[in-house]
GUZA-560180 format. One record per residue (C-alpha): residue in three letters; x, y, z. Coordinates in nm, 2 decimals. Example, Ala and Ser with C-alpha at 12.3 -4.5 7.8 and 13.67 -1.06 7.14 Angstrom:
! residues 2
pt type->Ala X->1.23 Y->-0.45 Z->0.78
pt type->Ser X->1.37 Y->-0.11 Z->0.71
***
This chain:
! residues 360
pt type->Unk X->-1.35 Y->0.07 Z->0.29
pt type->Unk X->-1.38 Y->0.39 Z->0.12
pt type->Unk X->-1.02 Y->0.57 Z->0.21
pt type->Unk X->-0.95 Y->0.77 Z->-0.14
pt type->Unk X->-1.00 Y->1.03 Z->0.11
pt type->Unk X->-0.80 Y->0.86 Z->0.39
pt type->Unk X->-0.50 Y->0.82 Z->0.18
pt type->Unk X->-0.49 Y->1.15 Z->-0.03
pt type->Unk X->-0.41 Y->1.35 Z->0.31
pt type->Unk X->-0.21 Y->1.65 Z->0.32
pt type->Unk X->0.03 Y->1.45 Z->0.59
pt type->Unk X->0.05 Y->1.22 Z->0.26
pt type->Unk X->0.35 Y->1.46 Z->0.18
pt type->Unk X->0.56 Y->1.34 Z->0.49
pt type->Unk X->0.37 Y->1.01 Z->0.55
pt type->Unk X->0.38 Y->0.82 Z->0.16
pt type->Unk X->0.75 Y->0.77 Z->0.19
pt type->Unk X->0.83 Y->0.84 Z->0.55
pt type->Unk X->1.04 Y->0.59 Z->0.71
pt type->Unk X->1.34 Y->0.43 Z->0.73
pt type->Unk X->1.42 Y->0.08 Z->0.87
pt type->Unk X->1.76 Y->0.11 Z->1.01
pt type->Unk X->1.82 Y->0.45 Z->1.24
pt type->Unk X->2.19 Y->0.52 Z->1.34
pt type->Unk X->2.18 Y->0.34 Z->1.71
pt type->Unk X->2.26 Y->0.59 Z->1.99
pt type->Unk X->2.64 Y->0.59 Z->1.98
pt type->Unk X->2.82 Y->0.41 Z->2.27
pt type->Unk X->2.97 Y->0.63 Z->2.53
pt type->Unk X->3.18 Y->0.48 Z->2.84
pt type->Unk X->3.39 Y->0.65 Z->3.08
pt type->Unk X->3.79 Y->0.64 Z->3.08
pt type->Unk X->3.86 Y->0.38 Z->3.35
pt type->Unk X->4.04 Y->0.57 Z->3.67
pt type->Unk X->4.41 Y->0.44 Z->3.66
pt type->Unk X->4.52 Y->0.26 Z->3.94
pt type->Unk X->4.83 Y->0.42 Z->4.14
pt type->Unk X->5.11 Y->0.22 Z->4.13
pt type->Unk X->5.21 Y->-0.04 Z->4.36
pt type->Unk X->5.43 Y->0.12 Z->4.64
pt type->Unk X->5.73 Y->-0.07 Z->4.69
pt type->Unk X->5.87 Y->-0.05 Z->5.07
pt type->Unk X->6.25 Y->0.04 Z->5.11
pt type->Unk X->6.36 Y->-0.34 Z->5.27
pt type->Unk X->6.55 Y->-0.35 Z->5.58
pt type->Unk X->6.89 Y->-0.51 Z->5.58
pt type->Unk X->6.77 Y->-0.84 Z->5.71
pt type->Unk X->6.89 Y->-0.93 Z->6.05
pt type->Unk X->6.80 Y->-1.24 Z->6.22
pt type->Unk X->6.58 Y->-1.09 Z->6.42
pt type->Unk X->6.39 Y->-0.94 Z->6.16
pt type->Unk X->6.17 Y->-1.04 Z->5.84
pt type->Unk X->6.15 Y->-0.84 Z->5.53
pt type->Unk X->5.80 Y->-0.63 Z->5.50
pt type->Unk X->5.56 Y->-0.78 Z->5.27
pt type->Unk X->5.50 Y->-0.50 Z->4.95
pt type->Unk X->5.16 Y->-0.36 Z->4.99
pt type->Unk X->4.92 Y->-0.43 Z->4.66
pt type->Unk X->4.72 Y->-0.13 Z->4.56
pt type->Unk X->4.35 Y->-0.18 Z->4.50
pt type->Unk X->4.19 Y->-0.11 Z->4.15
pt type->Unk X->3.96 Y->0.14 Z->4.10
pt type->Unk X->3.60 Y->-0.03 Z->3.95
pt type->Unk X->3.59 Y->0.04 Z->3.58
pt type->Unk X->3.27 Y->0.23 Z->3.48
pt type->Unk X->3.02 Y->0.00 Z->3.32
pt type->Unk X->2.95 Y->0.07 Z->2.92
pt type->Unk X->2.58 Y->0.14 Z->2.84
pt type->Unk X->2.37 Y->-0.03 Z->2.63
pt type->Unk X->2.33 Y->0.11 Z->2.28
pt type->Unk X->1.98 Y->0.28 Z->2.25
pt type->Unk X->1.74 Y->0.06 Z->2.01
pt type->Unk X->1.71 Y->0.18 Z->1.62
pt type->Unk X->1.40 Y->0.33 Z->1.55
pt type->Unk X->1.20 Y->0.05 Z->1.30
pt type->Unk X->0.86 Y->0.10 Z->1.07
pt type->Unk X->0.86 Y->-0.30 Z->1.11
pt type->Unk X->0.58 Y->-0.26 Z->1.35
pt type->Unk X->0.43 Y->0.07 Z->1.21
pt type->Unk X->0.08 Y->0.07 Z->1.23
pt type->Unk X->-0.14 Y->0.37 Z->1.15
pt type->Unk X->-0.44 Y->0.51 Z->1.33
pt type->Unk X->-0.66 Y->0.80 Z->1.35
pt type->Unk X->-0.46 Y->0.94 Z->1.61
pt type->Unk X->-0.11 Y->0.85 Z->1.47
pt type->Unk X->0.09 Y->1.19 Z->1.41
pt type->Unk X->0.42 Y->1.30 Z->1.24
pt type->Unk X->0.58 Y->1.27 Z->1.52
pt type->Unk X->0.52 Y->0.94 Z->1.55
pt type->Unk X->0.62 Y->0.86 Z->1.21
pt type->Unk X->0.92 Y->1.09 Z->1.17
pt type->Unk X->1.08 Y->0.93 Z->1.47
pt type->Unk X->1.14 Y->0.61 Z->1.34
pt type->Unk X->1.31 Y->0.78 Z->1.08
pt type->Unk X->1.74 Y->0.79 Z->1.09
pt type->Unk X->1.85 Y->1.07 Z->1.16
pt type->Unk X->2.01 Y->1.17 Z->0.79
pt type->Unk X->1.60 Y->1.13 Z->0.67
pt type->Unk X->1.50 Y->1.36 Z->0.92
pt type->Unk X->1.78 Y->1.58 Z->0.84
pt type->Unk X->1.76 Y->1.59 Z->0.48
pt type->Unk X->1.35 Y->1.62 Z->0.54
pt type->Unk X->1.42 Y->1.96 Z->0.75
pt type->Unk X->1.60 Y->2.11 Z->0.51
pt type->Unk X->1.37 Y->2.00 Z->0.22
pt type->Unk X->1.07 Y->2.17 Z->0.36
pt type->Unk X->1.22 Y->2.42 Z->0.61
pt type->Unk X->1.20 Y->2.43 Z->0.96
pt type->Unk X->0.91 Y->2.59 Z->1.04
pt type->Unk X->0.70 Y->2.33 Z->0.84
pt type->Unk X->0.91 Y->2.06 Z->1.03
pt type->Unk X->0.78 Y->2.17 Z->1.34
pt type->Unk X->0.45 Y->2.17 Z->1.21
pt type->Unk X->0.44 Y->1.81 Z->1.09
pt type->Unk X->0.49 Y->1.71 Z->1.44
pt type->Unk X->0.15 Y->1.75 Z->1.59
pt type->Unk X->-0.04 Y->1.70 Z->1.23
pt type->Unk X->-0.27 Y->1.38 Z->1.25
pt type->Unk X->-0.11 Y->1.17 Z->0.92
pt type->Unk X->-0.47 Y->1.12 Z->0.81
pt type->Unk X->-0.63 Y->1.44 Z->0.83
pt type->Unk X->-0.74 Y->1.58 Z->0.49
pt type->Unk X->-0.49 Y->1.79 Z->0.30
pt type->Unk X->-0.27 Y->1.86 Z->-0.01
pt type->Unk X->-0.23 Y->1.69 Z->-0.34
pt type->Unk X->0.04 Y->1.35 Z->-0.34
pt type->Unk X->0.26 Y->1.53 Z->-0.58
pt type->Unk X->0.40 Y->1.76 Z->-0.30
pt type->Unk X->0.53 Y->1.46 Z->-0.15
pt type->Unk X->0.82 Y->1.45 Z->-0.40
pt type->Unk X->1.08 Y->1.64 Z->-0.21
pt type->Unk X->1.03 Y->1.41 Z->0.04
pt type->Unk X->1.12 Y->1.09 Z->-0.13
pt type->Unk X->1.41 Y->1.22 Z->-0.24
pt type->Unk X->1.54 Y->1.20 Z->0.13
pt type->Unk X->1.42 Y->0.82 Z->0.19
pt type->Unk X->1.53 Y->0.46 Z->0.17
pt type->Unk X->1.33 Y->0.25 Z->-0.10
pt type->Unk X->1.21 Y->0.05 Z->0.23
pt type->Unk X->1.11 Y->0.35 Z->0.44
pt type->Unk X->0.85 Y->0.45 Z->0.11
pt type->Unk X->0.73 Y->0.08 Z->0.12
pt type->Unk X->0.68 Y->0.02 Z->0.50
pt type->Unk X->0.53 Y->0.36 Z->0.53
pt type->Unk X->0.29 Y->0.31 Z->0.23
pt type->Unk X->0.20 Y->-0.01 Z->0.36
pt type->Unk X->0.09 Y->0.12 Z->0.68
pt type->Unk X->-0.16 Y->0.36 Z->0.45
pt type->Unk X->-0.27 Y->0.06 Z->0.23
pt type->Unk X->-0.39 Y->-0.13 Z->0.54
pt type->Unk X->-0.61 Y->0.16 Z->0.69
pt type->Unk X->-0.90 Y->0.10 Z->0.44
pt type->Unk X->-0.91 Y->-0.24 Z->0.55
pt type->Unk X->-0.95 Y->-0.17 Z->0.93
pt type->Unk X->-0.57 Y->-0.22 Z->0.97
pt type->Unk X->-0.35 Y->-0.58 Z->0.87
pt type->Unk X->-0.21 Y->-0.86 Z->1.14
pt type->Unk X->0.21 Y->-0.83 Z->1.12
pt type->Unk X->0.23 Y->-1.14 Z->0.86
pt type->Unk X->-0.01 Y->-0.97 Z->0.62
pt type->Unk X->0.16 Y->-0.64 Z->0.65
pt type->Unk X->0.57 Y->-0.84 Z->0.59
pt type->Unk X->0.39 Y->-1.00 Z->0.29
pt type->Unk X->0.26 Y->-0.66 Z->0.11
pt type->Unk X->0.61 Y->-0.48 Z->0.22
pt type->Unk X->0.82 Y->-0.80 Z->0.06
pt type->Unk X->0.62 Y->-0.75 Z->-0.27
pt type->Unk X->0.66 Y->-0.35 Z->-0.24
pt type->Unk X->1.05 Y->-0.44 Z->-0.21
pt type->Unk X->1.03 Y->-0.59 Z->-0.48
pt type->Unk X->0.83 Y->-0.36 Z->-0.70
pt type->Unk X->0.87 Y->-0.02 Z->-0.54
pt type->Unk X->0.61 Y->0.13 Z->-0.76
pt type->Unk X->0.34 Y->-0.14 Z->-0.62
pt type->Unk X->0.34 Y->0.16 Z->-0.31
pt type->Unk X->0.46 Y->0.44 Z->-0.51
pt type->Unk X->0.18 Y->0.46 Z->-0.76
pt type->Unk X->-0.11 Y->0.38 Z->-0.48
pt type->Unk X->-0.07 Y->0.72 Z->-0.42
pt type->Unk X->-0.01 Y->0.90 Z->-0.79
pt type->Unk X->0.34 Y->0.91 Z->-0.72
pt type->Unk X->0.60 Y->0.79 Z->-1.03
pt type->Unk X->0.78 Y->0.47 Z->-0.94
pt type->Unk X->1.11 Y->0.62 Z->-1.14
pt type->Unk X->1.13 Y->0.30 Z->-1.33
pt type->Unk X->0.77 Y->0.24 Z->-1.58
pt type->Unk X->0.94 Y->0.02 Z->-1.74
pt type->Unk X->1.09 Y->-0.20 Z->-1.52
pt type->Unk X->1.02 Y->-0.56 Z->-1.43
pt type->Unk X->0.63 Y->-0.50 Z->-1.30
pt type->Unk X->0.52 Y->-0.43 Z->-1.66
pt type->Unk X->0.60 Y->-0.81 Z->-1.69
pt type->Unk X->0.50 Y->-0.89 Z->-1.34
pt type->Unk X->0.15 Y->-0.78 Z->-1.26
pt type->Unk X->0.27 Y->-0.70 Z->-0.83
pt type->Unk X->-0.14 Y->-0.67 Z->-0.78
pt type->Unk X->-0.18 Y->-1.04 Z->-0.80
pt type->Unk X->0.09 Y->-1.04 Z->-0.52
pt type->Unk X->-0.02 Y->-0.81 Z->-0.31
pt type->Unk X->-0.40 Y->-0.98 Z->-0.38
pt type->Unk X->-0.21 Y->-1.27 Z->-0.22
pt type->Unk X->-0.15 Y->-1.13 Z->0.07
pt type->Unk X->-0.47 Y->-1.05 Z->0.18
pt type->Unk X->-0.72 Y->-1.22 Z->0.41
pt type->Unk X->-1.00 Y->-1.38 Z->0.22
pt type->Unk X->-1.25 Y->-1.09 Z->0.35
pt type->Unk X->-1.02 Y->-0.88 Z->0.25
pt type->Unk X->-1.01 Y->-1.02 Z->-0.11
pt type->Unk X->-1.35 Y->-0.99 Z->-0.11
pt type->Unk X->-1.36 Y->-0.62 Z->-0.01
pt type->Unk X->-1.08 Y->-0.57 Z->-0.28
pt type->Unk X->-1.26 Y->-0.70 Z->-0.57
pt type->Unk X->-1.58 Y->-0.50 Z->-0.52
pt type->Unk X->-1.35 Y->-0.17 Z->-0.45
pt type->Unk X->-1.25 Y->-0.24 Z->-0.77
pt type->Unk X->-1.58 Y->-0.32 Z->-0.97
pt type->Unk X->-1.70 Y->-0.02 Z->-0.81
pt type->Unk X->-1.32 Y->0.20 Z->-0.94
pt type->Unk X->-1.37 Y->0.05 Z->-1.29
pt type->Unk X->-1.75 Y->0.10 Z->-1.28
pt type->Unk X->-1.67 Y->0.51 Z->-1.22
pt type->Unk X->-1.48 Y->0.52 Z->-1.55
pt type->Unk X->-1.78 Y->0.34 Z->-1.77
pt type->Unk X->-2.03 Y->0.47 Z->-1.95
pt type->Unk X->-2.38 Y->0.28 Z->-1.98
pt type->Unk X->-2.45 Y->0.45 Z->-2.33
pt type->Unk X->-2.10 Y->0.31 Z->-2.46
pt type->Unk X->-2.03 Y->0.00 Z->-2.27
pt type->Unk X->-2.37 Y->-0.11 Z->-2.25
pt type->Unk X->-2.61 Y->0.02 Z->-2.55
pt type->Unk X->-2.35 Y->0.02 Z->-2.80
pt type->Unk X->-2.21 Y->-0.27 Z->-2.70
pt type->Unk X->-2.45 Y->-0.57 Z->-2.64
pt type->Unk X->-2.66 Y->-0.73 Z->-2.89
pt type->Unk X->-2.97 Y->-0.49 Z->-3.10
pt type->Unk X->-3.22 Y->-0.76 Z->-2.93
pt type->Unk X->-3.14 Y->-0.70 Z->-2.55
pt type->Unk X->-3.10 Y->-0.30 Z->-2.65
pt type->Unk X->-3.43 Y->-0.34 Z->-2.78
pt type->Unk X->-3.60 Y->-0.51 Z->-2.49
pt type->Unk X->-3.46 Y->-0.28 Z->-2.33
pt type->Unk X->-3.53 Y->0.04 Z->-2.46
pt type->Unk X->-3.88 Y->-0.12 Z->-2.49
pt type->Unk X->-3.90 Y->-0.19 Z->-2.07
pt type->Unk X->-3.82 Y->0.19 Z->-2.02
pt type->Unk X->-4.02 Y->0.49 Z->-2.04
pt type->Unk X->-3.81 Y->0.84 Z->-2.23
pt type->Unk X->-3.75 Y->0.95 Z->-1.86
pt type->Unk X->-3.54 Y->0.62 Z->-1.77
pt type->Unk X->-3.37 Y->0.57 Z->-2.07
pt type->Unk X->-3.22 Y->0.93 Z->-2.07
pt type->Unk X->-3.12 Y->0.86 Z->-1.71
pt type->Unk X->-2.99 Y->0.54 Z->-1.83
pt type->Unk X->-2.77 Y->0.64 Z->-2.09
pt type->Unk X->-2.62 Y->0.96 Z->-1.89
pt type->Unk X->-2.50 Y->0.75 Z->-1.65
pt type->Unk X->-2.24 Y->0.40 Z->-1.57
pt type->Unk X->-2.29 Y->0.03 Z->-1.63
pt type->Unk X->-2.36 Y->-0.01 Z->-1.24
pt type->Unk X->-2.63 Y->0.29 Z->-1.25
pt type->Unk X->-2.79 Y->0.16 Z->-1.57
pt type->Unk X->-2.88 Y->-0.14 Z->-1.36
pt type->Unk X->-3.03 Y->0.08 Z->-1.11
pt type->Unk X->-3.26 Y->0.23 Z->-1.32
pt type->Unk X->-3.49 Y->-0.06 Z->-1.36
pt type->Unk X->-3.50 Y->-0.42 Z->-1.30
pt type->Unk X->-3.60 Y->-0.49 Z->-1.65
pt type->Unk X->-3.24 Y->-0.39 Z->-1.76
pt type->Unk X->-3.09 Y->-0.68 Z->-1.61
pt type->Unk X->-3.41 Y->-0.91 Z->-1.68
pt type->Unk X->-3.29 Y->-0.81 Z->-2.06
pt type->Unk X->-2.96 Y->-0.87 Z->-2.04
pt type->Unk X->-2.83 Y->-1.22 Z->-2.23
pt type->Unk X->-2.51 Y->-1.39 Z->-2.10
pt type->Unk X->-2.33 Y->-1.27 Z->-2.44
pt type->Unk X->-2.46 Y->-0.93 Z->-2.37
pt type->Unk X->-2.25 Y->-0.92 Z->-2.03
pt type->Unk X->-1.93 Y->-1.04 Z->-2.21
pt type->Unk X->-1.96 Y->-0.75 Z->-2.46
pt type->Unk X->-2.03 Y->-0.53 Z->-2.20
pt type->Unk X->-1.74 Y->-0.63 Z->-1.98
pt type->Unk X->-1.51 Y->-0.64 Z->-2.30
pt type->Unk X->-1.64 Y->-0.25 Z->-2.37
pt type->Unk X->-1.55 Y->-0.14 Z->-1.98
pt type->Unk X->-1.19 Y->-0.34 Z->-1.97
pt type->Unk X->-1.12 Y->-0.18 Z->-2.34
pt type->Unk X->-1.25 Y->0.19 Z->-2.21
pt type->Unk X->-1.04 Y->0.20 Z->-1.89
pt type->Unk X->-0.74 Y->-0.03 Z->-1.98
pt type->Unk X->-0.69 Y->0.11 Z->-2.29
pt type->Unk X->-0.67 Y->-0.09 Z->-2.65
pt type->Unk X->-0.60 Y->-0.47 Z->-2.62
pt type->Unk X->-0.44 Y->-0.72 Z->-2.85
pt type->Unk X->-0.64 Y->-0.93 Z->-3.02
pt type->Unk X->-0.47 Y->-1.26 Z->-2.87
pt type->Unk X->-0.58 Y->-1.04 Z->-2.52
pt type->Unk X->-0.93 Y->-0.98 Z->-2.65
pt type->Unk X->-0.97 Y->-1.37 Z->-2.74
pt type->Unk X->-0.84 Y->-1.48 Z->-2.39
pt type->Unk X->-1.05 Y->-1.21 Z->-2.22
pt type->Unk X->-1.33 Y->-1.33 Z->-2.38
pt type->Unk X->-1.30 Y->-1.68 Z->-2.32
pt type->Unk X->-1.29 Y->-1.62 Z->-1.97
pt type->Unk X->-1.57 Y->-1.37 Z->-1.99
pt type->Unk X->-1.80 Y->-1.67 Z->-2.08
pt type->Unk X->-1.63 Y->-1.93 Z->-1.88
pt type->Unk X->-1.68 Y->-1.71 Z->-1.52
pt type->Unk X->-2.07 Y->-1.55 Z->-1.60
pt type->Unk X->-2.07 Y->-1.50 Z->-1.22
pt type->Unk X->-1.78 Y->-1.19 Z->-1.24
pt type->Unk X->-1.89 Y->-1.06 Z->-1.59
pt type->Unk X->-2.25 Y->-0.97 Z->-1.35
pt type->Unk X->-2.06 Y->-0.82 Z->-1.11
pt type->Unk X->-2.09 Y->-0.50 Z->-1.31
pt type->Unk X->-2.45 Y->-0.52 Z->-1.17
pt type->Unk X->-2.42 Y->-0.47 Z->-0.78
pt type->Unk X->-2.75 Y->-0.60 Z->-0.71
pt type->Unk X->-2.62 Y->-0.95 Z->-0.85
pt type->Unk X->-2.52 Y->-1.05 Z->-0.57
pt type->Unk X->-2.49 Y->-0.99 Z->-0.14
pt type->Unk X->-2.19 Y->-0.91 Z->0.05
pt type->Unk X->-2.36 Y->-1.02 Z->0.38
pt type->Unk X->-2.49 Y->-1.32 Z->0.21
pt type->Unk X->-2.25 Y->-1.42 Z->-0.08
pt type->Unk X->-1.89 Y->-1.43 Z->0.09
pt type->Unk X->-1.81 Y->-1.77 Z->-0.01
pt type->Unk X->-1.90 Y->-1.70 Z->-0.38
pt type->Unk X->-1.77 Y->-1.35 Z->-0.38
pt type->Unk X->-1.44 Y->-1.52 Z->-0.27
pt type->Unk X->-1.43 Y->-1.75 Z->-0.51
pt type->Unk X->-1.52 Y->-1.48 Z->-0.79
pt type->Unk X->-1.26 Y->-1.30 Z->-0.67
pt type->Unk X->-0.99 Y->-1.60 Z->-0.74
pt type->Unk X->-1.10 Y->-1.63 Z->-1.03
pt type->Unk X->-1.07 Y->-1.25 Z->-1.17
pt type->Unk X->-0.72 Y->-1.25 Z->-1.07
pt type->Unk X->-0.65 Y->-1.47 Z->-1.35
pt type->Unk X->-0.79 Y->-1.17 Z->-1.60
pt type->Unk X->-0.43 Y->-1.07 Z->-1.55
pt type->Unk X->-0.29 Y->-1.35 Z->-1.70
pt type->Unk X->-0.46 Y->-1.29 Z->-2.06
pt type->Unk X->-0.26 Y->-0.91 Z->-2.09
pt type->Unk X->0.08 Y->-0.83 Z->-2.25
pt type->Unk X->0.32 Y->-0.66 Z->-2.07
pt type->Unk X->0.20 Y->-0.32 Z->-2.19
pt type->Unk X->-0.12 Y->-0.39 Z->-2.07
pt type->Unk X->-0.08 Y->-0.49 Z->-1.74
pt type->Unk X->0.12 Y->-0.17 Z->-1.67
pt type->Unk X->-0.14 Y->0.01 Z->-1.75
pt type->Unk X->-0.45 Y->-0.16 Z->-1.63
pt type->Unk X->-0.21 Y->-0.14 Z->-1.25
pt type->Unk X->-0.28 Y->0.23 Z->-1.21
pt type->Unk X->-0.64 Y->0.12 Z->-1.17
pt type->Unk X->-0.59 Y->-0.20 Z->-1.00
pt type->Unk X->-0.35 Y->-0.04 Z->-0.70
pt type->Unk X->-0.59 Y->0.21 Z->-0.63
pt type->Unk X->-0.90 Y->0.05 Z->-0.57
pt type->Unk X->-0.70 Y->-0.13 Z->-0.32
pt type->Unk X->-0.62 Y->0.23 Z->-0.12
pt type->Unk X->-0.99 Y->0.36 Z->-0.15
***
């Protein structure tokens, strides 16, 4: 589930935004039909009693040469990606114009590189992908990144994969910024349409599941336990705490995240009150989303207290992936609605964080 690695590849250049979903068809060809010779016409006999005019012999056609069947356009419809998928593979589904425009973008001798280059092996920085979009169809980038989204979830059925590339038609930057790439529009429609709840919808329920905890685990790497958690949540469960933990653990506590404070001691959860796990949830969304309204903050908050089971989800050991499916899937319904409290604004920028936990 971890593909931050799997997705920043240096193939990421050509594979991102390979891919186009109509190639020019292999042109027709068909051979000029042999003309037939005219009929001969015989020179008729003055006709005589005793002799019938000569029928005129019909000349025989020559068979006409059959017209092949146009070659089938290469199609990223059923594009899926593996360990052993190359450029090759991806840059001939590609039209011929992309693949054209591509050569001369990055010369040929890197061309003839990306041939044999496994698409996931580890590489170069996203941002060198962008003379490459500049050659491609809005659906090649979506049905190529689409193949790379699926990869940290051991790969999508065909339906699962139409649905994500339908919403990525929609909201191009849904792909585009899964892999630090600008979407050309930041201010377009997505900013009031929040495309991760769509493309949250398209996924399997254990792939919900997986989803949500990438992303506790993405927002968790951007919090800070001495922040979010001591400054945040009421004196009395700072106090217990601070009293359950020797100089050694609290030092360790504060220098690292929310989830690691938990890890430092049982007694930090044994402490915690269910209004200290809204403050501390309101602290992380605040720190990594940015500043939120105060009709945002209400409507987080009232949700913070209504669903206690996601507000502990900052603490891993809450709960069992092997165990807890059923609950974690429910949780993870529920969190979706978070979206639902933000403006606009908001939502565009709490996305950035949102798209990629779903390509770690």
């Amino acid at each position: 589930m971890h593909l931050a690695s799997a997705l920043r590849v240096g193939w990421l250049v050509v594979a991102v935004a390979a891919l186009a979903v109509g190639a020019l068809a292999a042109a027709c060809t068909s051979g000029d039909d042999d003309v037939a010779e005219p009929a001969a016409t015989a020179t008729r006999a003055p006709a005589t009693a005793a002799t019938a005019a000569p029928a005129t012999p019909t000349a025989t056609p020559a068979p006409a040469t059959p017209t092949p069947e146009p070659t089938a356009a290469p199609t990223l419809r059923d594009f899926v990606l593996t360990q052993t998928t190359t450029g090759k593979d991806l840059l001939d589904r590609l039209s011929e114009a992309e693949r054209e425009c591509i050569k001369e973008a990055f010369g040929e001798f890197i061309y003839a590189a990306m041939q044999g280059l496994p698409l996931l092996a580890a590489g170069s920085e996203p941002s060198q992908a962008a003379p490459l979009f500049a050659c491609l169809e809005t659906e090649s980038v979506v049905r190529a990144g689409v193949a790379f989204l699926a990869v940290p979830f051991g790969g999508w059925d065909a339906e699962t994969r139409e649905c994500a590339v339908q919403v990525g038609l929609r909201n191009p930057e849904a792909i585009l910024s899964s892999f630090g790439l600008p979407s050309g529009d930041p201010d377009g429609a997505a900013a009031a349409n929040p495309y991760i709840v769509e493309l949250y919808g398209c996924l399997p329920a254990q792939d919900q599941v997986d989803y949500l905890l990438a992303l506790v685990a993405a927002i968790d790497a951007l919090s800070s336990a001495e922040r979010d958690l001591i400054r945040a949540i009421p004196a009395a469960d700072v106090a217990c705490i601070r009293d359950a933990l020797n100089a050694g653990e609290y030092a360790q506590l504060l220098a690292g995240t929310v989830g690691e404070a938990f890890e430092v001691s049982d007694a930090v959860s044994e402490c915690m009150s269910g209004e200290a796990y809204v403050r501390a949830y309101i602290s992380i969304t605040e720190a990594t989303a940015g500043e939120l309204s105060d009709s945002s903050l209400a409507c987080l908050e009232e949700f913070a207290r209504d669903h206690p089971r996601y507000t502990a989800l900052m603490d891993a050991g809450s709960y069992d992936p092997a165990t807890d499916q059923d609950e974690l899937a429910e949780v993870a319904t529920d969190g979706i609605k978070t979206w639902l409290c933000l403006t606009p604004l908001e939502i565009q920028r709490s996305q950035a964080i949102a798209i990629g936990a779903m390509s770690r």
